[in-house]
TIMI-2910 file (N, C-alpha, C, CB; in pm, 1 decimal, decimal comma, always signed):
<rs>
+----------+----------+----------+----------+----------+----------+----------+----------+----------+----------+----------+----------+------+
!      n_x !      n_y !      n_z !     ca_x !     ca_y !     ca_z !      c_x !      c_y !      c_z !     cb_x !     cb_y !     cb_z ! resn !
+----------+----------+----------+----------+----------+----------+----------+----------+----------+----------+----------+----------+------+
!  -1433,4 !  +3108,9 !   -915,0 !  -1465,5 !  +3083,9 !   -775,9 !  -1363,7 !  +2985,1 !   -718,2 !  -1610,5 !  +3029,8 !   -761,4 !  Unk !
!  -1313,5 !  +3002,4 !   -587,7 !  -1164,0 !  +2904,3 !   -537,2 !  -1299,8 !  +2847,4 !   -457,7 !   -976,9 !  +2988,7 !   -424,4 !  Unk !
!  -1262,7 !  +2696,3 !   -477,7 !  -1325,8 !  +2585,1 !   -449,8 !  -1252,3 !  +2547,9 !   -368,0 !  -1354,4 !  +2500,2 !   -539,4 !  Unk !
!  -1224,5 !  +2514,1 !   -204,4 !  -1113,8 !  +2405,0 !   -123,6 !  -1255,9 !  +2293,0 !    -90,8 !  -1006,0 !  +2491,7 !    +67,3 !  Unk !
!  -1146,1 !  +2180,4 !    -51,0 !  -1255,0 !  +2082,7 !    -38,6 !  -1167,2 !  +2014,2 !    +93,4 !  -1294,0 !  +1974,2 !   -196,4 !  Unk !
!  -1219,2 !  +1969,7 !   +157,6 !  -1186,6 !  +1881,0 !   +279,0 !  -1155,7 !  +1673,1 !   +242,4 !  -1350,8 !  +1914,2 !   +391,1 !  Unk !
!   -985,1 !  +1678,3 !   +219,1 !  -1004,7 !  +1538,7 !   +211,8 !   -926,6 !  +1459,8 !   +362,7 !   -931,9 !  +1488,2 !    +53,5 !  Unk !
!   -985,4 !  +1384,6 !   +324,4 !   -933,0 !  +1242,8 !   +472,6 !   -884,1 !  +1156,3 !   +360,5 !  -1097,0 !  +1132,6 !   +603,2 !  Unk !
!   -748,3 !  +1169,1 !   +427,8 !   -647,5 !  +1031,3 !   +342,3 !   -673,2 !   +893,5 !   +457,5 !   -415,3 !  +1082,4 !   +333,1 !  Unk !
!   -705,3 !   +789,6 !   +415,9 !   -638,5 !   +665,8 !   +594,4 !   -583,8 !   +592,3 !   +494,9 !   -778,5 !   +539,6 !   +738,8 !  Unk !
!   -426,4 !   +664,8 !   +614,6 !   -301,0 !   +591,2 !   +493,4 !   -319,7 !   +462,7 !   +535,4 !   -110,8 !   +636,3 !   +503,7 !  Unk !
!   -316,9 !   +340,6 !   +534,8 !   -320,9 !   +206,6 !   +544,6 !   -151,0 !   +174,3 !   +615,9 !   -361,1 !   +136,6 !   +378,2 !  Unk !
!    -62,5 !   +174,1 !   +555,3 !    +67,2 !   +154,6 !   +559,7 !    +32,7 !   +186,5 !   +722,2 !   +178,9 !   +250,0 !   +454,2 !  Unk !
!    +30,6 !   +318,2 !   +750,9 !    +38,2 !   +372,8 !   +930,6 !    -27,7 !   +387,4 !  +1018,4 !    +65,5 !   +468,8 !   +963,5 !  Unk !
!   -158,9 !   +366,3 !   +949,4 !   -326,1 !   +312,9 !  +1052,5 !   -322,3 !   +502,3 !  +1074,5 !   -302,5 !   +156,5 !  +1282,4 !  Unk !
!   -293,4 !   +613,9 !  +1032,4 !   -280,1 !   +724,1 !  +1038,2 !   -408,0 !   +813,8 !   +942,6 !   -139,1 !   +735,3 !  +1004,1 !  Unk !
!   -491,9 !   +885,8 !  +1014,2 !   -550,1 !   +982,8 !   +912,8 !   -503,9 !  +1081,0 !   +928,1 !   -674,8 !  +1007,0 !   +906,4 !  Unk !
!   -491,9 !  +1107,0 !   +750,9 !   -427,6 !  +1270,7 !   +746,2 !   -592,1 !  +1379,5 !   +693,1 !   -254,5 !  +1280,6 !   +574,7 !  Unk !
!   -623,8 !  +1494,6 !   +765,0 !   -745,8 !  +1563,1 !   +712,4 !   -652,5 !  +1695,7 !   +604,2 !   -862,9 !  +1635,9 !   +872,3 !  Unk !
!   -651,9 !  +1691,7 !   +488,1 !   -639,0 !  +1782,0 !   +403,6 !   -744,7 !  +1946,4 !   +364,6 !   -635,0 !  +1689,4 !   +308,6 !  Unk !
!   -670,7 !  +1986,8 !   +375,9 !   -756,4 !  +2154,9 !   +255,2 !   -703,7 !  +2129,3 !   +144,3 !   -706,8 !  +2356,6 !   +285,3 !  Unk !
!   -745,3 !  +2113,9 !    +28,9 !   -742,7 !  +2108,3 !    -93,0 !   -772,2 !  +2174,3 !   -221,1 !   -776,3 !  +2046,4 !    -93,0 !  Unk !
!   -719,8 !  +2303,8 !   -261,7 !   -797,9 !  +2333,7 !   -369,2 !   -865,0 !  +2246,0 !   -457,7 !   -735,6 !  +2396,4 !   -434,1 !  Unk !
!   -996,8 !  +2344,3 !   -537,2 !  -1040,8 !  +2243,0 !   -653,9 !   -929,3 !  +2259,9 !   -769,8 !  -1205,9 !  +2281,9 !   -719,0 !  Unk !
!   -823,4 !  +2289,2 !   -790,9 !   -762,9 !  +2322,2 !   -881,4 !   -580,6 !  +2270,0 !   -869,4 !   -801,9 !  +2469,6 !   -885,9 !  Unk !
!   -596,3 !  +2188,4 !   -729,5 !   -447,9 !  +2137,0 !   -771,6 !   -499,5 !  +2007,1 !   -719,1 !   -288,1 !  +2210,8 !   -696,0 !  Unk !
!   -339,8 !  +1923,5 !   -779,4 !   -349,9 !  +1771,5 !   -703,2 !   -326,4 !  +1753,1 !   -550,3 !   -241,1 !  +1675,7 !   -764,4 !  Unk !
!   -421,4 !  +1616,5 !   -565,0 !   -412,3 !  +1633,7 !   -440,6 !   -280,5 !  +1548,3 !   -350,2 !   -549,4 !  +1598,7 !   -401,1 !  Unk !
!   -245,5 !  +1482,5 !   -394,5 !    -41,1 !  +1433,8 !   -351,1 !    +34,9 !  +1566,1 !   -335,8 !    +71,7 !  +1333,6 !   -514,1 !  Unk !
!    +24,2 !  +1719,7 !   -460,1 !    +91,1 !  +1777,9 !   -459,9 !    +76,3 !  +1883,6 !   -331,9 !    +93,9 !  +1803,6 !   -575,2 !  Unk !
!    -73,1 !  +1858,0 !   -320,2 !   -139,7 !  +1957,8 !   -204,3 !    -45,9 !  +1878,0 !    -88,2 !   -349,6 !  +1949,2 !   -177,7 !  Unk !
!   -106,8 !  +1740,7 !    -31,4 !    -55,0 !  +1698,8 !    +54,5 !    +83,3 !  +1679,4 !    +90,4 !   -101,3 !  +1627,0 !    +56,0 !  Unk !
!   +193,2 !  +1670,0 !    +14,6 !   +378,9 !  +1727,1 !    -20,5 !   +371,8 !  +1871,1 !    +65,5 !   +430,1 !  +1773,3 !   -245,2 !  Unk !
!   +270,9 !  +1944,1 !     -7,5 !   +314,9 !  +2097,1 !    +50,8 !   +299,1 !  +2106,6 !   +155,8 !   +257,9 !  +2211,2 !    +10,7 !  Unk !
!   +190,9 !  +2033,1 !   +286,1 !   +116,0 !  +2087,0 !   +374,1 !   +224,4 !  +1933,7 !   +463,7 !    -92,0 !  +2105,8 !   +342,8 !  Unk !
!   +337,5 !  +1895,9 !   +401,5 !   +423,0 !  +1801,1 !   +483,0 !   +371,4 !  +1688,6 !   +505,3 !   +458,4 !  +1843,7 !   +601,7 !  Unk !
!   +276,0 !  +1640,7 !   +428,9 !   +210,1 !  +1484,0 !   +525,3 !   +284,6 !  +1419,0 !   +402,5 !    -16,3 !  +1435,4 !   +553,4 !  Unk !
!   +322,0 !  +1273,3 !   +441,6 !   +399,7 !  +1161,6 !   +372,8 !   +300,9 !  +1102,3 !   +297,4 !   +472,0 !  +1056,4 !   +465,7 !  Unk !
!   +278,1 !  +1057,2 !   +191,3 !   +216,0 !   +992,7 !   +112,1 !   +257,3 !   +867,7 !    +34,6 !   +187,1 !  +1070,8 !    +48,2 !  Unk !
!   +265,2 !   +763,6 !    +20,0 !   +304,0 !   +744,4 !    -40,8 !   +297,6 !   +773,0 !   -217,5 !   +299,7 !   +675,8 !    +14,4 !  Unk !
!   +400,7 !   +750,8 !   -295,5 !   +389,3 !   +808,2 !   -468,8 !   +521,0 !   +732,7 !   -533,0 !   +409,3 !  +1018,8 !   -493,5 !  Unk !
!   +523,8 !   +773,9 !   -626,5 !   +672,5 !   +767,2 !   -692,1 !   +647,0 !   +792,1 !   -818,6 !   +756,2 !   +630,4 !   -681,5 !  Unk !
!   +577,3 !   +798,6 !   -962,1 !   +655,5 !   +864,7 !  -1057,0 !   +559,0 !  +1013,5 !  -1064,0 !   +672,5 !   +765,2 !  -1212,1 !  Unk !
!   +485,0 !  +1009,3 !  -1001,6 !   +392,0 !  +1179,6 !  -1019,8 !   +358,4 !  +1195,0 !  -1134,3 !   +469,3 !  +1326,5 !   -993,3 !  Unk !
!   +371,9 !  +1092,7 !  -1256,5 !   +260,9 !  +1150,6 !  -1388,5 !   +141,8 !  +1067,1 !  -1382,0 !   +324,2 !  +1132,9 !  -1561,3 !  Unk !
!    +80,5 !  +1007,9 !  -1270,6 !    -42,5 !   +914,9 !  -1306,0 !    -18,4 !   +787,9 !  -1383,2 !   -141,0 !   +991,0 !  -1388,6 !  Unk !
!   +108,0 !   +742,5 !  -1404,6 !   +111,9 !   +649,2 !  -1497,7 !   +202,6 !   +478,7 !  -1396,6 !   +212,5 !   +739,8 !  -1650,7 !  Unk !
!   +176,0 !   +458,5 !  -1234,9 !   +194,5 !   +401,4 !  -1172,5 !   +115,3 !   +366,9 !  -1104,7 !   +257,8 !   +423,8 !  -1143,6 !  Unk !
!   +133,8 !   +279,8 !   -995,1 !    -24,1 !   +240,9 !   -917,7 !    +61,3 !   +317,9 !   -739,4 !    -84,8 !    -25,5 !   -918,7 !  Unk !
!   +193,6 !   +357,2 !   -740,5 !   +208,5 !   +364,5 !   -596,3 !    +98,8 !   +482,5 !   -496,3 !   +371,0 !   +405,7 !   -583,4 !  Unk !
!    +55,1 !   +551,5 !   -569,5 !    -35,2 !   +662,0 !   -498,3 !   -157,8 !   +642,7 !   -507,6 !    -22,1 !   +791,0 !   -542,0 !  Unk !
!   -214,5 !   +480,7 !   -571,8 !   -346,2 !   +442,1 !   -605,1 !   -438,1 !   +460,1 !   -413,4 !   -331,7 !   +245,5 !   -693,1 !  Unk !
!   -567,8 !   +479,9 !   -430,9 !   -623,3 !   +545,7 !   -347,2 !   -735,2 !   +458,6 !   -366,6 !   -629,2 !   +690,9 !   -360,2 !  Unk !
!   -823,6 !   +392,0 !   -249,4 !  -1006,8 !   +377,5 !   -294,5 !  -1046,7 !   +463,6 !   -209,0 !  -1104,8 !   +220,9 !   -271,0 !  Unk !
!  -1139,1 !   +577,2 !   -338,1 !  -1227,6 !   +673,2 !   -283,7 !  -1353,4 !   +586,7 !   -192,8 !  -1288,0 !   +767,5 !   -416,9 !  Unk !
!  -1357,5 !   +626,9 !   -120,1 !  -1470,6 !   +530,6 !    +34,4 !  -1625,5 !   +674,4 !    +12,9 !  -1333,8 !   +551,9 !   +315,6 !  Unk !
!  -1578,4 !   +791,5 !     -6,5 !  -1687,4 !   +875,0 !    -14,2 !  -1626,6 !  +1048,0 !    -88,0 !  -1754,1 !   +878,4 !   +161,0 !  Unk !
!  -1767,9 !  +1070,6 !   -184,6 !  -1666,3 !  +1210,4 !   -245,0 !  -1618,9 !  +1190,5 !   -402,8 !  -1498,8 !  +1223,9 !   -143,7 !  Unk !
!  -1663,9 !  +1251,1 !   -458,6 !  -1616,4 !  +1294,9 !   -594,9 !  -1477,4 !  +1344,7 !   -636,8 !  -1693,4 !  +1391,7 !   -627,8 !  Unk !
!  -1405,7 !  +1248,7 !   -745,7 !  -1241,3 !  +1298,9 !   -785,2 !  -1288,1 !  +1317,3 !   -919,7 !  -1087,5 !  +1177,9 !   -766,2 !  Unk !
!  -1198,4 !  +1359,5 !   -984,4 !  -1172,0 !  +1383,1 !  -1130,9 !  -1009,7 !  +1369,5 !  -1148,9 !  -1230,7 !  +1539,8 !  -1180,1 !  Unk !
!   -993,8 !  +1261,6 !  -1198,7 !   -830,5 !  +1201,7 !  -1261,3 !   -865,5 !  +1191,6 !  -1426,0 !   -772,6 !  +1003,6 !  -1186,1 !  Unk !
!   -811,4 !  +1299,4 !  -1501,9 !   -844,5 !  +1308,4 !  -1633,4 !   -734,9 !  +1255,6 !  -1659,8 !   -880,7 !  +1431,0 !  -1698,3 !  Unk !
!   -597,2 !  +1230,8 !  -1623,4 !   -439,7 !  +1221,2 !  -1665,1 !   -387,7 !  +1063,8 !  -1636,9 !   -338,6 !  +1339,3 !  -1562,6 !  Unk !
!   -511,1 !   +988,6 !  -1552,0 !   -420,0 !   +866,2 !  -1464,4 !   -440,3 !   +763,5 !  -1577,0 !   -490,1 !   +802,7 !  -1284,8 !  Unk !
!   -352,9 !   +725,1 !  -1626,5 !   -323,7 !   +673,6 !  -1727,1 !   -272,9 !   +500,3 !  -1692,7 !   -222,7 !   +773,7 !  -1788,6 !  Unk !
!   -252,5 !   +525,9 !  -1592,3 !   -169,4 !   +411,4 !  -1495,0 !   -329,2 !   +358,9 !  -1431,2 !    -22,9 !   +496,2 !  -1342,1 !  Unk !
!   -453,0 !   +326,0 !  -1445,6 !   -536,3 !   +295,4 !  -1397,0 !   -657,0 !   +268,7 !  -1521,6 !   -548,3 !   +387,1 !  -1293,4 !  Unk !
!   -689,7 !   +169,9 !  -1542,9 !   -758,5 !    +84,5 !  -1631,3 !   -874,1 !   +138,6 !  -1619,7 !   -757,2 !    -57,4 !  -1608,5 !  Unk !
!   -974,8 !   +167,4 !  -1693,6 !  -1161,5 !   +243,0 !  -1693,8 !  -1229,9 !   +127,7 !  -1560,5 !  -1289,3 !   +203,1 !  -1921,6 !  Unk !
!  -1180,4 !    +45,3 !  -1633,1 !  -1247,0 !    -73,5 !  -1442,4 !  -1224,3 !    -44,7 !  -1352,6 !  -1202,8 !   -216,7 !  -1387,2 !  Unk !
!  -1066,3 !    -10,8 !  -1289,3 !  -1070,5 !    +41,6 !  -1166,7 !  -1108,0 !   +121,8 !  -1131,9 !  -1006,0 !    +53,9 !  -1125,3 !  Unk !
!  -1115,4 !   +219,8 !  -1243,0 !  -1158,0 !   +405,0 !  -1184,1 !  -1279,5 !   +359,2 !  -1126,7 !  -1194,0 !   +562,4 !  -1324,1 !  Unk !
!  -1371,6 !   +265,6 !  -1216,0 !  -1518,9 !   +236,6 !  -1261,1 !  -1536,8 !   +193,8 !  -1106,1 !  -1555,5 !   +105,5 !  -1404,3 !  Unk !
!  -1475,3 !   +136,5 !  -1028,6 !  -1429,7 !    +35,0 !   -943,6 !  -1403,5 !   +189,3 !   -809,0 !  -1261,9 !    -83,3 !  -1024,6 !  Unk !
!  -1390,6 !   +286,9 !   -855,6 !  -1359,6 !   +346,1 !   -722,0 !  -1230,3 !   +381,2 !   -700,2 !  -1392,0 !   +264,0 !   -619,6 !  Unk !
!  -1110,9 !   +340,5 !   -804,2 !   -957,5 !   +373,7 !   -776,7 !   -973,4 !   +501,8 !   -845,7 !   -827,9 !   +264,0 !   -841,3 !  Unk !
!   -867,3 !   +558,3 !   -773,0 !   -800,9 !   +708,1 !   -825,1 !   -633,9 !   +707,6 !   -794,2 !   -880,3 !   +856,1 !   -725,6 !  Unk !
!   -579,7 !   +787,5 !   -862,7 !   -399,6 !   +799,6 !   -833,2 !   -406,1 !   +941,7 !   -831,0 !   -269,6 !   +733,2 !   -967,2 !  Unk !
!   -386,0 !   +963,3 !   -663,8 !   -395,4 !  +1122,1 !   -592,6 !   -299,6 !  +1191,2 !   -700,7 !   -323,7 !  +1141,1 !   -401,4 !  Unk !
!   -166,6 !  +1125,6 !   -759,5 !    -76,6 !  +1254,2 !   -797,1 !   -137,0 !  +1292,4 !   -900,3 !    +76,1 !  +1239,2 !   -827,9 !  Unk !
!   -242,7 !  +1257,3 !   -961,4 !   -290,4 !  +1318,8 !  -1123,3 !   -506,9 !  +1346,2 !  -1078,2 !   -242,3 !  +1122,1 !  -1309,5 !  Unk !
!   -498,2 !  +1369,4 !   -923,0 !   -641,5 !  +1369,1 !   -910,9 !   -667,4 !  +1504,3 !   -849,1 !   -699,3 !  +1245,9 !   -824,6 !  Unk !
!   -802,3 !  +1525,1 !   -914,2 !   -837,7 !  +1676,3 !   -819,4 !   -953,8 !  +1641,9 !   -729,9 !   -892,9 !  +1826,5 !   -923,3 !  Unk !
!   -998,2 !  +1693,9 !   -643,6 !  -1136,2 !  +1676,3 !   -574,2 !  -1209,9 !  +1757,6 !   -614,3 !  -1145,9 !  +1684,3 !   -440,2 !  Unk !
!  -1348,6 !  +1729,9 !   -652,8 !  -1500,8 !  +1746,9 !   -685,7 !  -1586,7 !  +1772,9 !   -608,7 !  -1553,4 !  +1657,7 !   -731,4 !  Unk !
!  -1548,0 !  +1720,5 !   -448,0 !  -1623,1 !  +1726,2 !   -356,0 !  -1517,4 !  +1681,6 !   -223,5 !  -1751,2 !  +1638,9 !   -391,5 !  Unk !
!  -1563,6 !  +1739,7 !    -90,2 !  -1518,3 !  +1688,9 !     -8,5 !  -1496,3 !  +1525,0 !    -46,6 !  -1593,9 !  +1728,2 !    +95,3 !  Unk !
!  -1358,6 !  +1464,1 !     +7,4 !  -1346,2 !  +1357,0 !     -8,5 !  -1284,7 !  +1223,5 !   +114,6 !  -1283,1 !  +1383,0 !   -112,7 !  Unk !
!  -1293,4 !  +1126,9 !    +97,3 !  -1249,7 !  +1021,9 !   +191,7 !  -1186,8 !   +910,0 !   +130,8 !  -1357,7 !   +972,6 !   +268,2 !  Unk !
!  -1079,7 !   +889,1 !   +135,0 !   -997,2 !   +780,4 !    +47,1 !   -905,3 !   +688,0 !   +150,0 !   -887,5 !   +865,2 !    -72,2 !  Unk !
!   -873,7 !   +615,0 !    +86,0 !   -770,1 !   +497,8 !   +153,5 !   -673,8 !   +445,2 !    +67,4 !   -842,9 !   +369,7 !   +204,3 !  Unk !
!   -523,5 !   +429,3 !   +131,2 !   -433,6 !   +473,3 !    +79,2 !   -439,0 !   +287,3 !    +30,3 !   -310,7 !   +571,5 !   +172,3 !  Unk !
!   -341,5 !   +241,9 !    -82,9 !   -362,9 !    +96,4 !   -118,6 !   -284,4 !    +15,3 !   -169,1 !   -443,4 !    +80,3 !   -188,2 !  Unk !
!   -256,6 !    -92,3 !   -122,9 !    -92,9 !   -130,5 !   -178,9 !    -66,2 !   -155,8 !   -292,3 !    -31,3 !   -238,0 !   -131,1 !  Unk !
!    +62,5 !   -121,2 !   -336,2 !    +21,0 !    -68,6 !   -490,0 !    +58,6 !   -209,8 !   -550,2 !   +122,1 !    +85,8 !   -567,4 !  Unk !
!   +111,2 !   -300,4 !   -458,5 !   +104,2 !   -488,3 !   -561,0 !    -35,5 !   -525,7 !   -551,2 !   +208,8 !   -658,6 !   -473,0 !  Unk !
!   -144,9 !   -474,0 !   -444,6 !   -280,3 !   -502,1 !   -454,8 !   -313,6 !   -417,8 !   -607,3 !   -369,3 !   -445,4 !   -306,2 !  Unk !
!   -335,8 !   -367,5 !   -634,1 !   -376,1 !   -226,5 !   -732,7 !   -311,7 !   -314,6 !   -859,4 !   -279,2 !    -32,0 !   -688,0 !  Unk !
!   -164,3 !   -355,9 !   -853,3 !   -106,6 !   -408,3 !   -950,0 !   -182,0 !   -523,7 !  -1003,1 !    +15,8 !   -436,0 !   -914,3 !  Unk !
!   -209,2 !   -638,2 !   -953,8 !   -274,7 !   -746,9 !   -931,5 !   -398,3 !   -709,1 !   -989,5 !   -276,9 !   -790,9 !   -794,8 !  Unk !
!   -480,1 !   -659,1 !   -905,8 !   -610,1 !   -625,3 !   -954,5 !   -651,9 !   -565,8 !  -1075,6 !   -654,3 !   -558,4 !   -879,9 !  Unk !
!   -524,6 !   -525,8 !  -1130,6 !   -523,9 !   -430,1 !  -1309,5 !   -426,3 !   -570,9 !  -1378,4 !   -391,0 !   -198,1 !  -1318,8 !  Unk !
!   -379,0 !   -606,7 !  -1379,1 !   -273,1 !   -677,4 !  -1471,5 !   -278,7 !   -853,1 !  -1447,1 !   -105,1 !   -610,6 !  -1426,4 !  Unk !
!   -326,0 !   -884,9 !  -1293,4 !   -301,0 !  -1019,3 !  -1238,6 !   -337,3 !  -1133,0 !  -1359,8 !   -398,4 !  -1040,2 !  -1096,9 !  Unk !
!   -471,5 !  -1085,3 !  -1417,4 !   -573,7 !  -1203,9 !  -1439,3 !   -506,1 !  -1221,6 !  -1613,7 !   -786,6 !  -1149,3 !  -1414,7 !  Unk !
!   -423,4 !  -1103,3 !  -1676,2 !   -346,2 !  -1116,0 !  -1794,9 !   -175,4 !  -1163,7 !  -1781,5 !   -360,7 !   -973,1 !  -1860,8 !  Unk !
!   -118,2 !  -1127,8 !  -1748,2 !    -22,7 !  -1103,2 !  -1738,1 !     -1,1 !  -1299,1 !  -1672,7 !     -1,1 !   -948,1 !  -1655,7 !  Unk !
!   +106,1 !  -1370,4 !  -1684,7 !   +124,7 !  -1497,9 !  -1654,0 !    +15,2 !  -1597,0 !  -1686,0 !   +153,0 !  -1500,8 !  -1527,2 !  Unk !
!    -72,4 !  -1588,7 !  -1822,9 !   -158,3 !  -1655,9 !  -1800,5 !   -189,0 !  -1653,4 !  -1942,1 !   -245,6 !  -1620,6 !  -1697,9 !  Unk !
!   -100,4 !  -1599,9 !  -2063,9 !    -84,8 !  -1610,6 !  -2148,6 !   -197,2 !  -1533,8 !  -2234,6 !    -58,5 !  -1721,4 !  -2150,1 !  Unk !
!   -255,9 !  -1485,2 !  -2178,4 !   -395,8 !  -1320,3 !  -2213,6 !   -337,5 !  -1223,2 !  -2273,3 !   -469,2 !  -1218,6 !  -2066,2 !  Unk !
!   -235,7 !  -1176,0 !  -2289,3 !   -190,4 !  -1082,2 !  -2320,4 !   -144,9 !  -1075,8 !  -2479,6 !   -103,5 !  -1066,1 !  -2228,9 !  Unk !
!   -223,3 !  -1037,7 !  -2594,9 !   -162,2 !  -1065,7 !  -2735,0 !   -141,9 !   -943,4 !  -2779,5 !   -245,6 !  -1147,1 !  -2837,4 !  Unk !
!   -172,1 !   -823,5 !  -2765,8 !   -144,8 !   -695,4 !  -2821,5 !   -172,5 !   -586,8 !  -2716,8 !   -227,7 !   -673,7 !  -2947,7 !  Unk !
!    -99,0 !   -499,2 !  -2688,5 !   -143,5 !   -337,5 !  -2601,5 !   -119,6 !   -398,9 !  -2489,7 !   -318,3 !   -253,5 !  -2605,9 !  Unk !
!   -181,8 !   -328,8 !  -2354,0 !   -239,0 !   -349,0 !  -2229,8 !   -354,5 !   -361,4 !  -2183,2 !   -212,6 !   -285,7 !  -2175,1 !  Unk !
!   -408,5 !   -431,3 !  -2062,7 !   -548,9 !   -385,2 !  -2019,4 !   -587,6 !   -262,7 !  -1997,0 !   -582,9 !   -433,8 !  -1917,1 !  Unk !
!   -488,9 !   -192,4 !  -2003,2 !   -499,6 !    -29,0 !  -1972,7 !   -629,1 !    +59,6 !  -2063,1 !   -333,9 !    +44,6 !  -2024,3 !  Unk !
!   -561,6 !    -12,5 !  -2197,9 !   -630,7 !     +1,8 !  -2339,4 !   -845,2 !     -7,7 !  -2323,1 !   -547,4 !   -168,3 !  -2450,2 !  Unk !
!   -869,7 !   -106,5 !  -2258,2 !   -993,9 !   -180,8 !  -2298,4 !  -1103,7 !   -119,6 !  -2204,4 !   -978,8 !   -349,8 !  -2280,3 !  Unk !
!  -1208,6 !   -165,4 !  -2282,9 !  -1317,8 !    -66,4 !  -2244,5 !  -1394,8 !   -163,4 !  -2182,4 !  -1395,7 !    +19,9 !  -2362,5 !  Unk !
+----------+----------+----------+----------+----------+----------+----------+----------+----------+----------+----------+----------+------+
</rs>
């Protein structure tokens, strides 16, 4: 069954909403590339924070974002280039030194850090 779902990006950066069609079956950065709206991104495997997103309303599934700690997801973050929609969705686009900070801040300069990443922890 082809599933499309209706997402609302509000990119932050441009005070701009973009309304998406989305299959349930592709990403949604890659959807939004095709259909020309600017997004921000940069490495497209899920393993960065620049395309980090807070879902505001709506079900994702990011099985791949690797670049996003079980807290944030837990927390409501998703990274559009490795996310599909579940449900119509509503997100907000997020700066990715906020996103950075909020995953790494409280380790990283503060001498927390003895083995792996926070990426790692449950």
């Amino acid at each position: 069954m082809d599933r499309t779902y209706t997402i609302k990006v509000h990119d932050r950066a441009t005070g701009r909403v973009h309304t998406l069609q989305v299959p349930h079956d592709r990403y949604i950065l890659h959807t939004a590339e095709h259909l020309g709206v600017d997004l921000p991104f940069s490495c497209r495997n899920g393993a960065c924070t620049t395309c980090a997103v807070r879902v505001i309303s709506g079900e994702i599934y990011q099985p791949e974002a690797i670049g996003l700690s079980p807290e944030l997801r837990r927390k409501g973050y998703a990274l559009l280039c490795v996310s599909y929609a579940r449900s119509d969705l509503e997100v907000e686009t997020q700066d990715e030194d906020e996103v950075y900070e909020l995953q790494f801040g409280r380790f990283f300069g503060r001498g927390k850090v003895k083995v792996g990443l926070p990426l790692d922890e449950e």
